[in-house]
N, C-alpha and C positions, 0 to 999 in steps of 0.2 A: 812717347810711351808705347811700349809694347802694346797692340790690339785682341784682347780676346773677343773670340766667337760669341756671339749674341747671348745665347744661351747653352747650358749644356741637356738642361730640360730636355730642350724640342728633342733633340736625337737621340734622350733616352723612352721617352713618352711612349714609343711605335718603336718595336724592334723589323716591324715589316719590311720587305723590299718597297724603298723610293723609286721608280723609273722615270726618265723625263726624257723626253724625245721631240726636243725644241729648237734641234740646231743639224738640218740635213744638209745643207749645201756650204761643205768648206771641204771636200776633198780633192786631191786633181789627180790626173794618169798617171802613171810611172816606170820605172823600169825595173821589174822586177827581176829580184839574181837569186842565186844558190848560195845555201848557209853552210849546209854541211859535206862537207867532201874530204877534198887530198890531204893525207896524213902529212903533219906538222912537229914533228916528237919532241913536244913541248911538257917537260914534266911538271905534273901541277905544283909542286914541292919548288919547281925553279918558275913561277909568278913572276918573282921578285926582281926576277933575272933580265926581263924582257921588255924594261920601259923606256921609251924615249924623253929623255927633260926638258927634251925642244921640241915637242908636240904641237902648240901654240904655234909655232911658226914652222910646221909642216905642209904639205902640200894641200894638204884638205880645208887649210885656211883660205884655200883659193877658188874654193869650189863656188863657179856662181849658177845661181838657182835658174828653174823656169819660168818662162810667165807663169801667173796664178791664174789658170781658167781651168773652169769647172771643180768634180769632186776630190780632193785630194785622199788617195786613200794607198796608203805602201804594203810592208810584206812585215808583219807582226813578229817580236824578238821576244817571246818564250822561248823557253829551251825545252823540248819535247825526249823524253829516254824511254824507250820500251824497255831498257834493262833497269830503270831506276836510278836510284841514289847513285851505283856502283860503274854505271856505262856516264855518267858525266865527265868525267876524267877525258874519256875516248873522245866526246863533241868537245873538250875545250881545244885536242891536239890536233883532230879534223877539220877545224875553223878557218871556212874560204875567207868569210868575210874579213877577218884581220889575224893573217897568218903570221902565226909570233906574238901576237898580242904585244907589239911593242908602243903602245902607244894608252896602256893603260898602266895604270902604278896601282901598285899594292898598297892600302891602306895604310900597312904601319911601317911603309920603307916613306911615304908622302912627306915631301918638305919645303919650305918656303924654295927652294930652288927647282922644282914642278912648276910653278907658277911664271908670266910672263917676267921680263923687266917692266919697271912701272909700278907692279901691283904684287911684288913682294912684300907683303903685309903681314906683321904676327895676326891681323884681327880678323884679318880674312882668310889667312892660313888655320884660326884659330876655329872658325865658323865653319870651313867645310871639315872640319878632323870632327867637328861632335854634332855633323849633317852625316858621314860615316858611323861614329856611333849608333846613330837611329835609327842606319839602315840595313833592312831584315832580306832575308831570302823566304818568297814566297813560293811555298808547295801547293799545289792542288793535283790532287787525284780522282777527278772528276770531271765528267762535259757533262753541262745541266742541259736536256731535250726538250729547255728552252730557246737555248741560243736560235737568233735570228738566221734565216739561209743565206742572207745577204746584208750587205749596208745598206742603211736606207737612202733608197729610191737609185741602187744601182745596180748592177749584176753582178757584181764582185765579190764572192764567197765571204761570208763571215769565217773568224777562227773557230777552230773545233765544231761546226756546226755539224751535226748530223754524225757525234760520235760519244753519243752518250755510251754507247757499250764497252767502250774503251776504258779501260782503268791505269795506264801508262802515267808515269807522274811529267808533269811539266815545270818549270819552274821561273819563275819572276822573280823582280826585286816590289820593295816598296816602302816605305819610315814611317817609325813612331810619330807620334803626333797625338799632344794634349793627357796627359799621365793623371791619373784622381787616385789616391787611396780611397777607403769608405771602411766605417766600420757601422755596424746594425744597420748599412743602408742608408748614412749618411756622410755627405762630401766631408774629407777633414783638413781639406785645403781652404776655408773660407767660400769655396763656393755655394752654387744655388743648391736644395734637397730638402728632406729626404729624396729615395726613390719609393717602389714600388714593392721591392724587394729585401730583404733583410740578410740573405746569405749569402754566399762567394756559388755564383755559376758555371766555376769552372768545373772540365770533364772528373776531374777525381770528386770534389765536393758534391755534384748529380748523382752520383751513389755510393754517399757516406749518410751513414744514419748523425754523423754530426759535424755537417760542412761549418766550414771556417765564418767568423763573423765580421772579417778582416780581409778585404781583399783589394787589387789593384784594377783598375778598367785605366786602358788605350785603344788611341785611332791607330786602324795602320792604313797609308792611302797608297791606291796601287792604281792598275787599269783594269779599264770593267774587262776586255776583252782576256786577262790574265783569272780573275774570280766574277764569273758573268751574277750567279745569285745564290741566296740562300740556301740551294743544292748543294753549289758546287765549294760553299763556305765553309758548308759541314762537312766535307772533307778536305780542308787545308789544313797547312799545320806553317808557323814561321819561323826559323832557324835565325837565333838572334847573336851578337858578336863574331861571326863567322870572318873572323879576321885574316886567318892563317888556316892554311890546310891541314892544321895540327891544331884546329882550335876544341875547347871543349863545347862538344853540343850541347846549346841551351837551347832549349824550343817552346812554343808553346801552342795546346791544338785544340782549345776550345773557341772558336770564330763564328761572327755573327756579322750580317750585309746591313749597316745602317742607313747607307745612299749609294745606289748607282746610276751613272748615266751612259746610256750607247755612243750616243754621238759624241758627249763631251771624252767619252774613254776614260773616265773620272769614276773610281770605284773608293770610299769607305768603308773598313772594316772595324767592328767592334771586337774588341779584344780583351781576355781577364785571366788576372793571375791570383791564386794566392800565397803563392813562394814571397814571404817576406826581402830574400835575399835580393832575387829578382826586382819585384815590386820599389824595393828601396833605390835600387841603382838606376832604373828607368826614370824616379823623379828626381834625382839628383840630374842625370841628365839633360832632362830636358828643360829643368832651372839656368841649367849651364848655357843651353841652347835661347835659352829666353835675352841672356845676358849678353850674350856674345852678339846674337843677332840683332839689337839695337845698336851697340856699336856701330856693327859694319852698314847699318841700315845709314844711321846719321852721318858716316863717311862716306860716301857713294851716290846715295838717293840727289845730292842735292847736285853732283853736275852730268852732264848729259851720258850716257851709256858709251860712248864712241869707242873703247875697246870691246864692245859686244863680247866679254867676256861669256861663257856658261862653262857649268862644272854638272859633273854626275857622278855619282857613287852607284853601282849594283853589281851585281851579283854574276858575271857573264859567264855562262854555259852552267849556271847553278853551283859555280866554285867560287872560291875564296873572292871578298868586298877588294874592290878596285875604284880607284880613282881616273876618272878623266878630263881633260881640261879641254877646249875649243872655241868656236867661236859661234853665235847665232846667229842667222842670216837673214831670215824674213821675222817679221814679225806682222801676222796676218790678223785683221780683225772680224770677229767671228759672232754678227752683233756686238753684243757691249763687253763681251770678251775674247781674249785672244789665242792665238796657239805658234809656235815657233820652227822654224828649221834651222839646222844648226850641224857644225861638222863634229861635233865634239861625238868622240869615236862612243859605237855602242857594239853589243852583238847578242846573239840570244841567250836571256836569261837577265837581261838588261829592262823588257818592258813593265812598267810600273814604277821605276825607279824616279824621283824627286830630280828635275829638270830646273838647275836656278842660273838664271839674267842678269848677271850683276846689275844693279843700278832699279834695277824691278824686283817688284815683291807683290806674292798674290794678296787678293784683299782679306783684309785681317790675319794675313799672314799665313792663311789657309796652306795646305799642300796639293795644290789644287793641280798644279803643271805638272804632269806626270810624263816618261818618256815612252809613245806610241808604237814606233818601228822608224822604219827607211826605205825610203823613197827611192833611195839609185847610190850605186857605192860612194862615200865620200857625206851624204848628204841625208840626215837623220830629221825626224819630226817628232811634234810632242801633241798631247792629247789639247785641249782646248780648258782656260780655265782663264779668272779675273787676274789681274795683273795691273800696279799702278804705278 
């Protein structure tokens, strides 16, 4: 059976920042490289143009890791634009790290023949097309002057520290996750409620003398070092179906920080819509997603991982959802939970995005793996999260 989360209560109860700062020693040295550089004239329009279907058995399949001593800690894939929306274009053609972008696929060109031999599956084909679905391009235009100066307990600059005066937009990936209708403030899905609250708290309903009495709440899970807090939530906004470069804008920019953690790189965001239209396609979704993912759950889980498949959907240089496929390398244990390296290509505009293990699943099915940066070309990591 599908696993839900404990409760939905707990994480409506306190809309506060959670902090937890319980896991310092899991980073180690690295080599760090350049992101943005020598022009690439990769039209965003031709995405579609530039993927390899033999990625799985490219050379980055061969990349082997280093020993694991001391803090592991790489070079963070937000996409950073002092021109905004309009200069993303330029970073995805300027792109040292993977020039040509051939080795990600376009969401809606993706097809069982992406996938290895072996593991051409409709169920697992079927499972990451609506892991795509739910996955969002996250905006923030904001550095909260809270962010820490460093990681903990090393010298190693934190992201955006020390730029709160900055209002440049950045951009990450991150997915839906756990969809509730409510009407007067109660769940109409069977779940636990009332709440607390009786009206729809999105941005237009806050100054309507008569907000909706019908609205939708989602998770989105990203990384904390992509939306650090409550600051920098209130100024995100997440651009959802962004299929195609010609997709229409649907967004949504009312956001609230239900859990973050530093070290885990584990960020939950609270989200609410009361766009019926919206609202209705997000729970059809993610019923879909409930479906699918028991299948591939109960064909996988039960023998051993040894094609260390992993997939990721995001958003790279904040354009158009891309698929990519590869393979994970280490699998580190970080206390009683773990965190991954892995060749499966990423680039900036990619951190935050949902990082999945075939054969492993977070506990309760959380979205808890989220993808942190990289380590040295070739060679990608993920934040820290439960995994069985």
């Amino acid at each position: 059976m599908f696993c839900k989360r404990k409760t939905q209560t707990d994480r409506k109860v306190s809309k506060r920042l959670k902090t937890e700062k319980n896991c310092t020693d899991l980073c180690f040295p690295l080599d760090t490289f350049g992101i943005n550089g020598s022009e690439d004239q990769t039209d965003l329009a031709d995405f579609s143009s530039l993927r390899d279907p033999h990625h799985f058995t490219s050379d980055q399949s061969k990349v082997q890791s280093d020993e694991v001593e001391g803090p592991l800690i790489g070079k963070h894939e937000t996409q950073e634009s002092e021109g905004g929306e309009a200069d993303l274009h330029k970073h995805l053609v300027g792109c040292k790290k993977n020039p040509g972008h051939r080795q990600f696929i376009p969401v809606d060109t993706f097809n069982l023949k992406h996938l290895p031999e072996g593991l051409q599956d409709n169920d697992l084909y079927e499972y990451i097309k609506v892991i795509a679905d739910l996955t969002v391009r996250v905006d923030v235009r904001m550095s909260s002057p809270d962010r820490p100066k460093f990681y903990s307990k090393t010298t190693q600059p934190y992201p955006f520290s020390n730029m709160s005066e900055r209002r440049n937009l950045r951009t990450g990936s991150g997915r839906v996750w756990y969809v509730n209708m409510f009407q007067d403030g109660v769940w109409q899905d069977g779940r636990i409620g009332p709440t607390d609250y009786t009206k729809c708290w999105c941005r237009k309903c806050e100054g309507s003398n008569s907000p909706s009495n019908v609205w939708w709440e989602f998770d989105v899970n990203t990384a904390t070092h992509v939306v650090f807090d409550a600051i920098e939530a209130n100024h995100t906004t997440l651009r959802l179906f962004y299929d195609r470069h010609d997709s229409q804008v649907v967004s949504v920019d009312k956001v609230s920080v239900g859990y973050v953690n530093i070290d885990y790189d584990w960020c939950v965001l609270n989200c609410v819509t009361c766009d019926k239209t919206l609202g209705n396609k997000l729970i059809e979704m993610f019923k879909h997603f409930e479906n699918v993912w028991e299948k591939v759950w109960d064909k996988y889980s039960a023998s051993s991982p040894s094609h260390k498949l992993t997939f990721i959907v995001s958003h790279p240089h904040g354009c158009s959802k891309q698929v990519s496929v590869g393979q994970w390398k280490d699998r580190l244990e970080v206390g009683s939970r773990y965190k991954f390296t892995y060749t499966t290509c990423t680039c900036p505009g990619s951190s935050g995005a949902h990082v999945h293990c075939l054969g492993y699943r977070d506990l309760w099915t959380w979205s808890e793996l989220v993808h942190s940066g990289s380590i040295k070309p070739g060679l990608n990591f993920s934040g820290v999260g439960y995994v069985l």
